[in-house]
N, C-alpha and C positions, 0 to 999 in steps of 0.2 A: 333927763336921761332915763333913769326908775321910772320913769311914768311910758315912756314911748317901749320901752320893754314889756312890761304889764297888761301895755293894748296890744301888744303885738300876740305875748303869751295867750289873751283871750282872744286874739282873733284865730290866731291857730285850734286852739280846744274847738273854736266857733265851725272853725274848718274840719276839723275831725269830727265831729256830731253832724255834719250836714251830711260826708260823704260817708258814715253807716249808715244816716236813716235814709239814705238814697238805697244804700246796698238792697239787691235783689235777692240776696243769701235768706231762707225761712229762719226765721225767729228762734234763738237758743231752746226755749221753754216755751214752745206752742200752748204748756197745759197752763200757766200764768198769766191772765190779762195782763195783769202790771208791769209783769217783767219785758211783755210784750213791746210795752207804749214805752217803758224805761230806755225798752233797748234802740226803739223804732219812733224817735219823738216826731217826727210826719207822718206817721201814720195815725199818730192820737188825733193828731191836724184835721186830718181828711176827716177821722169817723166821727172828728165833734162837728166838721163844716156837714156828715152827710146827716147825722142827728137835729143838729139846727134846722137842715135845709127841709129834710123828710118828714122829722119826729117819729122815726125809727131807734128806738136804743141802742147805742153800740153794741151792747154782748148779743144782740140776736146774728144781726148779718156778721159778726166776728165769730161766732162759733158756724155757721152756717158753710162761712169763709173755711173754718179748719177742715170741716168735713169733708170740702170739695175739691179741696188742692192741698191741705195743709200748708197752706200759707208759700206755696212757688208759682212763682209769676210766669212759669212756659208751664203748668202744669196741663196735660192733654191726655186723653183715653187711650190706650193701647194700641200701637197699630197691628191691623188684620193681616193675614196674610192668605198666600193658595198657594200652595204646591211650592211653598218658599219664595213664593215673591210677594212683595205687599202692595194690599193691595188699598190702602187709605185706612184712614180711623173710624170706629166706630159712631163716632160720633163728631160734631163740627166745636164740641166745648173745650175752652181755652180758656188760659192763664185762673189769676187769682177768684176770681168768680165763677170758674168752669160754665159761663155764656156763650149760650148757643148761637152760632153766626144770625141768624135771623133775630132772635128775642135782641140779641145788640144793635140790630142795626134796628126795631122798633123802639129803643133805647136813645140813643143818637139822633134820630128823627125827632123823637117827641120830646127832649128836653134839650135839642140845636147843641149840644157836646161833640159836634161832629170829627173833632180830632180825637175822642177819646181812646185808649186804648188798651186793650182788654190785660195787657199785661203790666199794664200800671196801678198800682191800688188806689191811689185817688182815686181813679175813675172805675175799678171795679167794686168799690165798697159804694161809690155815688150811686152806680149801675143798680145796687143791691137795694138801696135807698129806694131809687125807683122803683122795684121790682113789688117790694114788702108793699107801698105806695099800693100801687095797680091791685096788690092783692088783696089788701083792703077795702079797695071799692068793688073788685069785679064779683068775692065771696064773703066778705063780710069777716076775713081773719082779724083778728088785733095786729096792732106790728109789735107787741111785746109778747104774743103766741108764738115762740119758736118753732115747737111742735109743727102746729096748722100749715107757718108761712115754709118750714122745707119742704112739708109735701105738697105744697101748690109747686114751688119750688122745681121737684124730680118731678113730679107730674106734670106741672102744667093748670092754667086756671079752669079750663076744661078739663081736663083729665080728672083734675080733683074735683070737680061740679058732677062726673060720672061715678067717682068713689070709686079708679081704678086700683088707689093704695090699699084699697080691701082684701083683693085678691093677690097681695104682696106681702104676708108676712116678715120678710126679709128688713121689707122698707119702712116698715111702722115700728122696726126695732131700731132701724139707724134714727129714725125721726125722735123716739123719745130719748135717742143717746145723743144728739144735737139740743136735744131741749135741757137736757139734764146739764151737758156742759154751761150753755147760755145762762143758766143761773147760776152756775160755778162762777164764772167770766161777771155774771151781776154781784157776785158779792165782793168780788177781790178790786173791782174796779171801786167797789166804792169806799175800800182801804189806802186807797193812793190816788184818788179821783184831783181833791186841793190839791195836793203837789206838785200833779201832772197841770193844772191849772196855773198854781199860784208859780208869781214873780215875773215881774218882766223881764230879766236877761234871758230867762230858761225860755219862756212865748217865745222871744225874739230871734236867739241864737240857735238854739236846740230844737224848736216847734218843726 
């Protein structure tokens, strides 16, 4: 009888960590990797399968992530207006990768994810995986270059192959403040890296 209580007690906990790390609410402490994956344990899921998959570091496309949604899964550009009526968005970029309708759907094509969708993180951190990917072959960035890969990133692989972040002071300051946090995100990550790792109940239950 103790014993059928005790699995029930962990399958409920089991139930209550599944349906936060589902939640689409942004992360208590955006500025804490760890508290991130603490709070978010499928999301450490995705960014270790999009690492495995890419060999992309977590903390780049997770600070990359913060900068372009802070971590909300409808996040979208401002809508425009005229004369008080709107009149569309400035731009076609959504959810947690703030990807642009086209770069996603070269996305979807080229690695067959064709259900993915932009306002899921698995698939917008995998998206990112990809992206860092493509960036390293078409310019020659690192994928552990924060810096390099958001301004191919807000530019484009072209754009950045033309050096349009030159004439963008603005954006070479957000770039080294994406880069600055990326290694904030690599140190803390690797304070609670085993734990996020270790044990099979936490993988199983909570992952």
């Amino acid at each position: 009888m103790q014993l059928q209580k005790n699995i029930k007690f962990f399958l409920l906990l089991a139930l209550i960590a599944i349906i936060s790390g589902c939640s689409t609410s942004p992360p208590r402490n955006p500025e804490n990797l760890c508290e991130i994956f603490q709070e978010k344990r499928s999301w450490y899921t995705a960014a270790k399968d999009m690492e495995e998959k890419w060999g992309t570091p977590i903390h780049v496309p997770m600070a990359m992530m913060y900068q372009e949604s802070s971590f909300k899964h409808d996040a979208a550009p401002p809508m425009e207006y005229f004369l008080f009526i709107p009149i569309g968005r400035a731009s076609s970029a959504y959810g947690y990768s703030q990807a642009k309708t086209l770069t996603w759907q070269d996305y979807t094509r080229e690695t067959g994810n064709s259900w993915a969708s932009r306002d899921d993180f698995a698939d917008a951190i995998d998206f990112m995986g990809w992206f860092t990917t493509k960036t390293h072959k078409v310019n020659g960035i690192s994928k552990w270059d924060a810096y390099g890969q958001y301004l191919n990133y807000h530019e484009g692989w072209g754009g950045y192959r033309k050096g349009s972040y030159k004439k963008k002071a603005w954006l070479v300051k957000v770039a080294k403040k994406v880069d600055s946090r990326s290694k904030r995100y690599a140190s803390q990550l690797k304070q609670c890296q085993d734990d996020l790792d270790s044990g099979w109940f936490w993988r199983t239950f909570f992952g």
